[in-house]
SEKOL-145826 format. One record per residue: x negated, y, z negated of N, C-alpha, C in turn. Coordinates in pm, whole numbers, plus 50000, padded with zeros to 5 digits. Layout:
BEGIN
XYZXYZXYZ
...
REM end
This chain:
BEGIN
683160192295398683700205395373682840212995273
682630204395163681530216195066680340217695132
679910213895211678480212795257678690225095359
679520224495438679810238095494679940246795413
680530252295304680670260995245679380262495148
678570254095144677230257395048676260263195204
676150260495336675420262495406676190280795413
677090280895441677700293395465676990305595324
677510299895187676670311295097675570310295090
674910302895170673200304495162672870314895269
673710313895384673330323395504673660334695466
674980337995394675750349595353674570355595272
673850350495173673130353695067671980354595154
671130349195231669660350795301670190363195399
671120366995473671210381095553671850392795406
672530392295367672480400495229671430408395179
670900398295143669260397795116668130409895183
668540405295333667680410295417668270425295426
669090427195431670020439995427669830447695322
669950446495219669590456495074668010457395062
667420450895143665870453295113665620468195248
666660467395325666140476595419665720491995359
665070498195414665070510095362666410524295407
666460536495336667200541795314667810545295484
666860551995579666760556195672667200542195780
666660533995788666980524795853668350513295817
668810517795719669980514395683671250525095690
670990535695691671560545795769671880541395955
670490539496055670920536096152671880524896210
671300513996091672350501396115674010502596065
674240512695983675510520995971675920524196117
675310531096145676160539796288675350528196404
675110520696391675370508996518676050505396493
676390499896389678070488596367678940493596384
678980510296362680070519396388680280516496503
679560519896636679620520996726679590505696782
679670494096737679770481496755681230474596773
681730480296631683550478296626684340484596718
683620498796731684370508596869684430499696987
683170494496994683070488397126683900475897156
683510469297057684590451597079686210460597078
686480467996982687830476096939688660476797103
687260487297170688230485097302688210478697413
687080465997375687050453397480688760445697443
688810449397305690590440897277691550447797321
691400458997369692150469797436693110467197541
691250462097596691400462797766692280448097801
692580437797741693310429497745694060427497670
694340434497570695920438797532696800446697593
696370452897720697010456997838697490451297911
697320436897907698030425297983698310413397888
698810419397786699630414397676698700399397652
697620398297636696570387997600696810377197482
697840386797358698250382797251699510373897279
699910373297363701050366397422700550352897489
699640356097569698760345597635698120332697565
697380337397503697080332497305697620325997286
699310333997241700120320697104700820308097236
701150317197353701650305097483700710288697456
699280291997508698360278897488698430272997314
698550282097216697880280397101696670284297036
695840292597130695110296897114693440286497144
694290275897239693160266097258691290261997277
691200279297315689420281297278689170286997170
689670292697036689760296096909689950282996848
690760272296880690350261596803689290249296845
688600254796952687600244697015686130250996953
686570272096954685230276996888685100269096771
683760273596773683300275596623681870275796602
681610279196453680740291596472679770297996499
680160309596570679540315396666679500327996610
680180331096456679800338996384678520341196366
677380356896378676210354696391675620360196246
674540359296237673980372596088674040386496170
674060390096319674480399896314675710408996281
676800398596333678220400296280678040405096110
677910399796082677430395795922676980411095854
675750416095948675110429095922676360441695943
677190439396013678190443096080679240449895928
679280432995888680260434795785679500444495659
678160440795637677570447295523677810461195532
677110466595675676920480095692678460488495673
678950482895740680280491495705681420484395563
680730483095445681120474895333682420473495359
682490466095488684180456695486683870444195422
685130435995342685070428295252684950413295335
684140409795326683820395695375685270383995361
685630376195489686810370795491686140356595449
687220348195397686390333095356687380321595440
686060317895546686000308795591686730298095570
688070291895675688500280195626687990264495703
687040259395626686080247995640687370238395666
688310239995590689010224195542690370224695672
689910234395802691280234995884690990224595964
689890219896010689450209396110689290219196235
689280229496204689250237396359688320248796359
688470259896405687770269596385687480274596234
686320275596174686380281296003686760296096035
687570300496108687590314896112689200317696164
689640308296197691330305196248692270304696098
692460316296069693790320795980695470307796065
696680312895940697860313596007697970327895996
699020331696070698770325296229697240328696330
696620338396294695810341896377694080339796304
693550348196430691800351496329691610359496221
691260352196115690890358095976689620368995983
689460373396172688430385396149689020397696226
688880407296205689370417996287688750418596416
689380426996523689030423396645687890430696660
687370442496589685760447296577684880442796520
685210432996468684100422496343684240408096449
684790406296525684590392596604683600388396673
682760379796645681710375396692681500374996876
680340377796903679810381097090681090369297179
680920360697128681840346697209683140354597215
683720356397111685420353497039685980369597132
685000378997144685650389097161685250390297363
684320384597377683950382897551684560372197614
685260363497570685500354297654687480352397705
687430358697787688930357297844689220347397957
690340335297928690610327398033691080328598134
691510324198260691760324798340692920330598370
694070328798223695530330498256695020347998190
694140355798141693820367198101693930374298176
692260367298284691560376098377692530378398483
693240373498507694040370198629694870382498637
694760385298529696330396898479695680411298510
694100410698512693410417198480693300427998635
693230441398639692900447798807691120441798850
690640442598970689350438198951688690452098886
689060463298851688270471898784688060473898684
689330468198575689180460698483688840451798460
688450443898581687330427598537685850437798571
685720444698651684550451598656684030458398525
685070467398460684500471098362684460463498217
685580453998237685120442998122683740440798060
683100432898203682070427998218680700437298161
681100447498234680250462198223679930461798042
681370460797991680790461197817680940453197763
680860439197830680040425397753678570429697753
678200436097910676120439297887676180449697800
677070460797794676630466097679676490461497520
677470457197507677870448497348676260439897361
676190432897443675130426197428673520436697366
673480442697463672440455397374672690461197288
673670457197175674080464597062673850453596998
673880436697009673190427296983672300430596919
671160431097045669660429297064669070442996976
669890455996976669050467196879669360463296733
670450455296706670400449696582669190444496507
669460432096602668510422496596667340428196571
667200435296658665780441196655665050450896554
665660454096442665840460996350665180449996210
665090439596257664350429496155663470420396224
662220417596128661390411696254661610397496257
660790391096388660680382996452661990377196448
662640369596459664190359396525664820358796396
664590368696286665170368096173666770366896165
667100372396271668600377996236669240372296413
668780360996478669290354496583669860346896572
670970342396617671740325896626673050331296536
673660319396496674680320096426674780319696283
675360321896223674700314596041675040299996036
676040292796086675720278496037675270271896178
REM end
């Protein structure tokens, strides 16, 4: 458990890092991507809270939230900086997800990492019209290029993968 939590403030502290060194202008843009990042996951949780998803959830237990884990990225991370929301702390010592609150996720549904906020099960999709599985899908590829212009905003694979 401490070893997780010393790997975690090293990552927290090495993307930090990388973030206050940016310059004025380019820290401006990574502002209004994250803006437009939370919008986006905001109404990927939308679109399956229309078929009461949150219900679906507590039914299983939430059984791929406690199988995740982490898949929290340094972009997420950049996410949180840019729009100075207050960083949530990780629970190492649950045996399950470090990001699984009671009862729920200790992240908001626009701060949820690429996995946590794209992946709907079967008892979801099902609920789902296929035009709503069409356009689901549609803004997982987008979210994903809101990824990659992140990313891309620091060089070489600086800011890829997960932090732990």
């Amino acid at each position: 458990m401490a070893g997780w939590d010393h790997e975690w403030q090293e990552a927290v502290t090495r993307v930090t890092a990388a973030f206050e060194r940016l310059p004025q202008a380019v820290r401006l843009d990574l502002e209004e991507l994250a803006r437009g990042m939370v919008a986006h996951k905001e109404s990927m949780q939308q679109l399956v809270a229309g078929v009461d998803a949150a219900t679906h959830c507590a039914g299983c237990g939430g059984a791929c939230c406690v199988k995740g884990k982490y898949h929290f990225s340094a972009v997420d991370l950049l996410v949180y900086l840019a729009a100075a929301k207050p960083l949530f702390a990780p629970r190492f010592d649950n045996g399950l997800c470090p990001f699984l609150g009671e009862p729920e996720c200790l992240i908001p549904a626009g701060y949820r990492p690429f996995n946590c906020i794209t992946f709907n099960c079967d008892l979801i999709e099902d609920q789902l019209t296929r035009d709503e599985v069409s356009r689901f899908y549609r803004m997982e590829q987008e979210l994903s290029a809101r990824y990659a212009e992140i990313r891309g905003m620091f060089p070489g694979r600086s800011m890829h993968g997960s932090l732990l």
